[in-house]
Short mmCIF file of the C-alpha atoms (twelve columns), coordinates in Angstrom:
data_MODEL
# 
_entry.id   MODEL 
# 
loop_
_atom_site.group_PDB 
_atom_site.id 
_atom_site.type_symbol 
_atom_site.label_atom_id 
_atom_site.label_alt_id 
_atom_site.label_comp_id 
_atom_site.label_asym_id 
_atom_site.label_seq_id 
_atom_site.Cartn_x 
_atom_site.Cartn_y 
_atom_site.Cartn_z 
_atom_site.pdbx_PDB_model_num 
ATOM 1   C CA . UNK A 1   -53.687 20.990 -53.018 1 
ATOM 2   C CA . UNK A 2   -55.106 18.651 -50.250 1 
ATOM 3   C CA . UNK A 3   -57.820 19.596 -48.249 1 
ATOM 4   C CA . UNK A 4   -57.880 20.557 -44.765 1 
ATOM 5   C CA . UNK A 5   -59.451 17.154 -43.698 1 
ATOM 6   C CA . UNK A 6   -56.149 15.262 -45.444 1 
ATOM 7   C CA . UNK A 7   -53.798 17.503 -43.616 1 
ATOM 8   C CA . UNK A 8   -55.312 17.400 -40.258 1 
ATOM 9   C CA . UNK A 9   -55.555 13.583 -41.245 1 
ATOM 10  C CA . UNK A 10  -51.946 13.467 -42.108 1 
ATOM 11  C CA . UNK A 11  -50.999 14.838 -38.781 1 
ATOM 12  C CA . UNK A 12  -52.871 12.516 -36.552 1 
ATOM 13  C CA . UNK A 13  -51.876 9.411  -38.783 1 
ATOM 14  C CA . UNK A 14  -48.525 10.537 -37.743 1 
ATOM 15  C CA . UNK A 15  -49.170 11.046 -34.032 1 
ATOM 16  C CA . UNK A 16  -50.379 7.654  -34.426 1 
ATOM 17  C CA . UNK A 17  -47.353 6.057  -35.990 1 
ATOM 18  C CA . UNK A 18  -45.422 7.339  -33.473 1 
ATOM 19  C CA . UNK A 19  -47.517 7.258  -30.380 1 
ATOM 20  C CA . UNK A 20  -49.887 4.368  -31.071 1 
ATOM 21  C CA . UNK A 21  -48.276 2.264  -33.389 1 
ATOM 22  C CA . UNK A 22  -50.378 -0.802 -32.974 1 
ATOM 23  C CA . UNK A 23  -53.612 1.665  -33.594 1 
ATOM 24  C CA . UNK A 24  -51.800 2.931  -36.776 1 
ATOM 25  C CA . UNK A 25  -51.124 -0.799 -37.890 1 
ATOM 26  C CA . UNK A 26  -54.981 -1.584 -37.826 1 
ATOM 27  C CA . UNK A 27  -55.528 1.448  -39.979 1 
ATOM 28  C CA . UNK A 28  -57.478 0.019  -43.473 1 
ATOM 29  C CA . UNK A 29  -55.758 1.637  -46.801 1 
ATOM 30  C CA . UNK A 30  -57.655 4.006  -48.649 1 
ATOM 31  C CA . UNK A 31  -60.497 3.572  -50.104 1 
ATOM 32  C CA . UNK A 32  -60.882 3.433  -53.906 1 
ATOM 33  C CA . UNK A 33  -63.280 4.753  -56.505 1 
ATOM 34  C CA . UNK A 34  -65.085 1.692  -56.560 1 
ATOM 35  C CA . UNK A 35  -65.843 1.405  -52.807 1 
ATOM 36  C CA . UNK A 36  -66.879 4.885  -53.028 1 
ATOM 37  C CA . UNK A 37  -69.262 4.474  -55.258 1 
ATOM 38  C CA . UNK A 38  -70.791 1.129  -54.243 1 
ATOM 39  C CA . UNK A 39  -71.111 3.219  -50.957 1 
ATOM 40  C CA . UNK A 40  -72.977 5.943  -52.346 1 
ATOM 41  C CA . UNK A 41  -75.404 3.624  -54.315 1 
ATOM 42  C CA . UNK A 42  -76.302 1.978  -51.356 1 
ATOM 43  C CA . UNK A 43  -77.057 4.931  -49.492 1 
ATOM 44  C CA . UNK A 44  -78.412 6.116  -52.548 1 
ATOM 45  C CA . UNK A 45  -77.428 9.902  -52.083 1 
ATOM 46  C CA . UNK A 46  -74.076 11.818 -52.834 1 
ATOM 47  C CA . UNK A 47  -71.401 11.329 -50.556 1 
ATOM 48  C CA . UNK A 48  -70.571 14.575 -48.750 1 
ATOM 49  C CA . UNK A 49  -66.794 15.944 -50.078 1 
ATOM 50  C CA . UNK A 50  -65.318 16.041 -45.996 1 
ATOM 51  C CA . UNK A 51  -66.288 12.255 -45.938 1 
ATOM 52  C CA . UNK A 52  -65.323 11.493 -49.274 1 
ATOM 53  C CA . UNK A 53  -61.748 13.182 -48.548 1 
ATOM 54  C CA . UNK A 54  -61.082 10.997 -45.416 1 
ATOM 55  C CA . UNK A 55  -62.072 7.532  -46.382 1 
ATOM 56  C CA . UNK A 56  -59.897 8.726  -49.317 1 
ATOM 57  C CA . UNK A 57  -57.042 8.999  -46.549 1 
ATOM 58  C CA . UNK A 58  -57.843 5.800  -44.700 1 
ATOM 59  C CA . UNK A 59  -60.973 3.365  -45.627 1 
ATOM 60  C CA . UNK A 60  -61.636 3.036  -41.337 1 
ATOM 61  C CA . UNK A 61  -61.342 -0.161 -39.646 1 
ATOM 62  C CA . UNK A 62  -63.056 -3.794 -40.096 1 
ATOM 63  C CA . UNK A 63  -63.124 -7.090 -38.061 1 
ATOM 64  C CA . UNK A 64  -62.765 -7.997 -41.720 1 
ATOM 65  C CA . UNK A 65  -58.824 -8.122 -41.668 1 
ATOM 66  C CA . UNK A 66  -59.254 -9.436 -38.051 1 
ATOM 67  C CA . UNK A 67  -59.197 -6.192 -36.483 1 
ATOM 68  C CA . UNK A 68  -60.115 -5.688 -32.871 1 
ATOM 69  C CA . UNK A 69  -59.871 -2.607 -30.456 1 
ATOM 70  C CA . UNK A 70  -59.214 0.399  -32.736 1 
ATOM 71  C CA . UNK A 71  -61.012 3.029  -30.769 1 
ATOM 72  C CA . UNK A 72  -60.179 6.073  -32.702 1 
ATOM 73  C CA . UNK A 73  -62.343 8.514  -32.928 1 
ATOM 74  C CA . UNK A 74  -63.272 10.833 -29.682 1 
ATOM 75  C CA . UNK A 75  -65.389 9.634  -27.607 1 
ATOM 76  C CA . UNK A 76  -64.729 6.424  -28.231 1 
ATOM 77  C CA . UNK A 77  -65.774 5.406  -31.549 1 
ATOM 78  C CA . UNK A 78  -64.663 3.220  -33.925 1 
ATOM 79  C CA . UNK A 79  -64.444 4.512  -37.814 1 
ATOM 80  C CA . UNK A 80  -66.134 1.898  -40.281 1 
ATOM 81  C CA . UNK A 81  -65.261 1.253  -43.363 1 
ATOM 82  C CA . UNK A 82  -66.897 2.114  -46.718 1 
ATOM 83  C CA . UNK A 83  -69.288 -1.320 -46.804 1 
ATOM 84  C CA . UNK A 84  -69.420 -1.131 -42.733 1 
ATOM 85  C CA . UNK A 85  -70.986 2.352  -42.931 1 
ATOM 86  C CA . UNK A 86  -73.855 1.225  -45.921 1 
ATOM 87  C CA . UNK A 87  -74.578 -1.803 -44.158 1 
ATOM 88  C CA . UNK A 88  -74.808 -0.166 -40.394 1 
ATOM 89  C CA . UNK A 89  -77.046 2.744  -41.628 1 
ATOM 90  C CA . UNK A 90  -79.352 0.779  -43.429 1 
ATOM 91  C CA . UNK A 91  -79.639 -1.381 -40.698 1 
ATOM 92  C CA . UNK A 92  -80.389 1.294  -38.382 1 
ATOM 93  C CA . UNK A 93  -82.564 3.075  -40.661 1 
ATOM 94  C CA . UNK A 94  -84.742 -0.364 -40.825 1 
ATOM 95  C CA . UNK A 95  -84.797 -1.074 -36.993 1 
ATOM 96  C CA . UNK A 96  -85.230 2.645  -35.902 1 
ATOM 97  C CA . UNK A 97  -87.758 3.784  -38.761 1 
ATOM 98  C CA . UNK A 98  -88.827 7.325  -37.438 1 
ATOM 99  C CA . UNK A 99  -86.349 7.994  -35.156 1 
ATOM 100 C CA . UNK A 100 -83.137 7.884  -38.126 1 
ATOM 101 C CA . UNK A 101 -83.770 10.493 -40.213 1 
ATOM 102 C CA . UNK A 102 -82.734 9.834  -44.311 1 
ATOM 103 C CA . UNK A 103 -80.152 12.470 -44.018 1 
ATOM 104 C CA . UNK A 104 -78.010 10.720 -41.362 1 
ATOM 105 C CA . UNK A 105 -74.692 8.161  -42.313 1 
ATOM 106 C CA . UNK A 106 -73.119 6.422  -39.367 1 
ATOM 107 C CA . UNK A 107 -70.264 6.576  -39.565 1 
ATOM 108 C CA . UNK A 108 -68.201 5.446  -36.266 1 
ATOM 109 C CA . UNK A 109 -69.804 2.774  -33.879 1 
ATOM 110 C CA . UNK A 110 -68.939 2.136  -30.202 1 
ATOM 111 C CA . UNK A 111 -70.269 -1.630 -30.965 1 
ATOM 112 C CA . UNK A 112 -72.903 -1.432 -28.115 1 
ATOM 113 C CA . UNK A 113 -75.265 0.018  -30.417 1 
ATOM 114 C CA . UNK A 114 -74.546 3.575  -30.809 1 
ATOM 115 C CA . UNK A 115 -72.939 5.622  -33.631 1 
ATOM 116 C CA . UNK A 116 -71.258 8.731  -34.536 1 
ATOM 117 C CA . UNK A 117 -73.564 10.230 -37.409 1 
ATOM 118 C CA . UNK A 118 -72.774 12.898 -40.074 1 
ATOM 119 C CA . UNK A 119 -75.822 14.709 -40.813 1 
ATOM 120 C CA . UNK A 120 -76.220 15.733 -44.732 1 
ATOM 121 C CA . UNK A 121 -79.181 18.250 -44.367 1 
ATOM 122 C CA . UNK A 122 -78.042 21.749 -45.228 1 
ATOM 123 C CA . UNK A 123 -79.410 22.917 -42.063 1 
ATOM 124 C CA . UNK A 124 -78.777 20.462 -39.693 1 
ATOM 125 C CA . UNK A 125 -80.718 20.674 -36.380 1 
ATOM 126 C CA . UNK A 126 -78.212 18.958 -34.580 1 
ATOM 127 C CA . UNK A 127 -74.890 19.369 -35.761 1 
ATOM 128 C CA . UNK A 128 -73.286 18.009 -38.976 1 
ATOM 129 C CA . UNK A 129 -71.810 15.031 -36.560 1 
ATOM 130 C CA . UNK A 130 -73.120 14.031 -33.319 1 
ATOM 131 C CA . UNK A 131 -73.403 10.895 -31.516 1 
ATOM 132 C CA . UNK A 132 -76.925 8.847  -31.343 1 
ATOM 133 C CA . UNK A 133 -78.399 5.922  -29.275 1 
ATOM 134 C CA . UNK A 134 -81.879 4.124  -30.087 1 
ATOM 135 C CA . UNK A 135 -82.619 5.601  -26.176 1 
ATOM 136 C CA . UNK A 136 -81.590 8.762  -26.092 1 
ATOM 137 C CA . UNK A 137 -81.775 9.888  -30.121 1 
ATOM 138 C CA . UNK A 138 -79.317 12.402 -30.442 1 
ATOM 139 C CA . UNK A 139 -77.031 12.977 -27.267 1 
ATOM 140 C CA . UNK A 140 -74.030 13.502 -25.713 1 
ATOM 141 C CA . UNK A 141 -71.413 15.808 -27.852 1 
ATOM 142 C CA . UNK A 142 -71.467 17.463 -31.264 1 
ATOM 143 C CA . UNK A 143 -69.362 19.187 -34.061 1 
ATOM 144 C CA . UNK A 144 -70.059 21.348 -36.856 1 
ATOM 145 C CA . UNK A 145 -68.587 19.165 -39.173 1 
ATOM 146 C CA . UNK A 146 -66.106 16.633 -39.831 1 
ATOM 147 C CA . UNK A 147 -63.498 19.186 -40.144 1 
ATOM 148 C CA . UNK A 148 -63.898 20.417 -36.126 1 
ATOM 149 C CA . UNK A 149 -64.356 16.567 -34.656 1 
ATOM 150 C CA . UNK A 150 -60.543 15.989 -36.859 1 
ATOM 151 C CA . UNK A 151 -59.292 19.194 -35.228 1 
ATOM 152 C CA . UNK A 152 -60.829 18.481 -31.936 1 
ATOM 153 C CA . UNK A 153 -58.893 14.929 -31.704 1 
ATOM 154 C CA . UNK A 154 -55.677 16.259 -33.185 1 
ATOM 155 C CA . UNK A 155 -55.397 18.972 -30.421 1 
ATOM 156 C CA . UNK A 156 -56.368 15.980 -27.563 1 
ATOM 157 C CA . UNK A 157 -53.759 13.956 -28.799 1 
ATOM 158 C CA . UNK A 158 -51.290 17.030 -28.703 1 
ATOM 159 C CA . UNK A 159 -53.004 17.827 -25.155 1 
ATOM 160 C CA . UNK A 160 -54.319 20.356 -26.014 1 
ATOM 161 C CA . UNK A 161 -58.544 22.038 -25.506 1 
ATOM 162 C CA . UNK A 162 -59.840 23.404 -29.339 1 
ATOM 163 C CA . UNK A 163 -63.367 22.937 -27.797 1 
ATOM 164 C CA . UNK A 164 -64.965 23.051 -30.314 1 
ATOM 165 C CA . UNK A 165 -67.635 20.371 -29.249 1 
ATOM 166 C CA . UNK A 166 -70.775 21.707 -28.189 1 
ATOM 167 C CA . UNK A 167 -73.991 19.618 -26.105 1 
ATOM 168 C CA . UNK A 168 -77.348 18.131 -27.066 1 
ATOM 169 C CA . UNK A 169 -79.528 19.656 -27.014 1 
ATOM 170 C CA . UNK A 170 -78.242 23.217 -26.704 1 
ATOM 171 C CA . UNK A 171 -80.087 24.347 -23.626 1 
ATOM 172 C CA . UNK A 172 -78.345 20.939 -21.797 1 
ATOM 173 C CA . UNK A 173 -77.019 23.284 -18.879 1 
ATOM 174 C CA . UNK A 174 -73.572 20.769 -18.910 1 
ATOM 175 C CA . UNK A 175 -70.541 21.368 -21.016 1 
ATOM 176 C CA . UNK A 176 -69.623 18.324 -23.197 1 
ATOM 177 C CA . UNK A 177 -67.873 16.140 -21.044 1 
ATOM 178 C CA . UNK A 178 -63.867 16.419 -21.041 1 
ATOM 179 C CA . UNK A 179 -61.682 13.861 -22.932 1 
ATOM 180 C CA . UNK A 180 -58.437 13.004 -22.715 1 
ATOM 181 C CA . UNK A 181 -56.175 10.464 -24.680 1 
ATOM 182 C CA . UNK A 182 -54.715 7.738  -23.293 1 
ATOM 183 C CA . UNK A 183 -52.376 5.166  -25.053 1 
ATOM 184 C CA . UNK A 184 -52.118 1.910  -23.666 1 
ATOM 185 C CA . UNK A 185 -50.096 -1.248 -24.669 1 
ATOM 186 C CA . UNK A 186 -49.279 1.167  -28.508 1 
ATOM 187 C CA . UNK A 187 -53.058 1.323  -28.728 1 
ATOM 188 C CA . UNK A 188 -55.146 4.558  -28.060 1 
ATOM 189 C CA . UNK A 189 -58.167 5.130  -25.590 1 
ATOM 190 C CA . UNK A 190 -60.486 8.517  -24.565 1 
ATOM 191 C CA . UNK A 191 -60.703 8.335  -21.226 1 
ATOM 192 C CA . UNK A 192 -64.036 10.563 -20.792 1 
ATOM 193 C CA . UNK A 193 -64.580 12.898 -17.830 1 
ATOM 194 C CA . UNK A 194 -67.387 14.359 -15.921 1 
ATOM 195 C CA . UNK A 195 -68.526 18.096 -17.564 1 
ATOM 196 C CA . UNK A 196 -69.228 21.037 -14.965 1 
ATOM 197 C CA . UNK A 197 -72.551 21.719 -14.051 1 
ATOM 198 C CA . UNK A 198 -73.707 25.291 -15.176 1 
ATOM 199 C CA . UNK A 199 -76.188 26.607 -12.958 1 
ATOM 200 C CA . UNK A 200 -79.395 27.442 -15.102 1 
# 
């Protein structure tokens, strides 16, 4: 029986086909056995299952097949691929040293240097997925896991609120700022808003 992260998958794939078809188009194929495991010997650590289970549903996106503008993932993230997501982290591991911990894989990129991360630690101090910039470290919003950011974007793209995104840190006295999805020209866009200030 799939798992909940191919059937929340399967539903926004199909928002997508029918609501952003040109973002569905770019979608890579799934990846295979091999690609999973070349991507879990570079990273040298087992792959967590939720991340496993989606790149099993779609391998992300490259500029590889020539693709360009497949902002998918709230807030505005692209998803890499399995050899995008080895490279990027070790890259960022290498030019960040201290401040990338060995438990983080990036795993979507806004291509102006930060990255949506999925944290592997059992406890994670942050959030299993949270989005992190060389200036800021961890910032901005948060899930619990791959399973909430998924059911997060499905209800935006149905317009509807699961909030289930909380702030970094946790004493930030803002909510995480509101999103909304746009489709323009068959492609999709988060148009991000401004979060209420909550007196402290």
């Amino acid at each position: 029986m799939p798992g909940s992260i191919t059937l929340l998958w399967t539903q926004i794939a199909e928002w997508l086909r029918k609501s952003a078809p040109l973002t569905f188009e770019k979608l890579n194929p799934p990846a295979d056995d091999q690609a999973l495991a070349e991507l879990a010997s570079e990273l040298g650590t087992e792959l967590p299952l939720d991340l496993v289970e989606l790149l099993q549903n779609f391998n992300g996106s490259d500029d590889g097949r020539g693709v360009t503008g497949i902002i998918l993932l709230p807030p505005g993230y692209y998803m890499m691929d399995s050899s995008w997501i080895a490279r990027d982290t070790r890259q960022r591991a290498s030019i960040w040293g201290d401040a990338w911990r060995p438990t983080w894989i990036a795993f979507g990129s806004d291509l102006c240097g930060g990255c949506l991360v999925l944290d592997t630690q059992p406890q994670p101090l942050y959030g299993r997925i949270f989005e992190f910039n060389k200036v800021e470290g961890p910032f901005g919003s948060a899930w619990a896991s791959l399973n909430d950011l998924l059911t997060e974007m499905l209800a935006l793209l149905e317009g509807r609120a699961a909030g289930l995104a909380h702030r970094i840190p946790y004493n930030y006295p803002r909510a995480p700022d509101p999103l909304k999805a746009v489709v323009q020209d068959g492609e999709l866009e988060w148009e991000r808003g401004i979060g209420d200030w909550i007196p402290g």
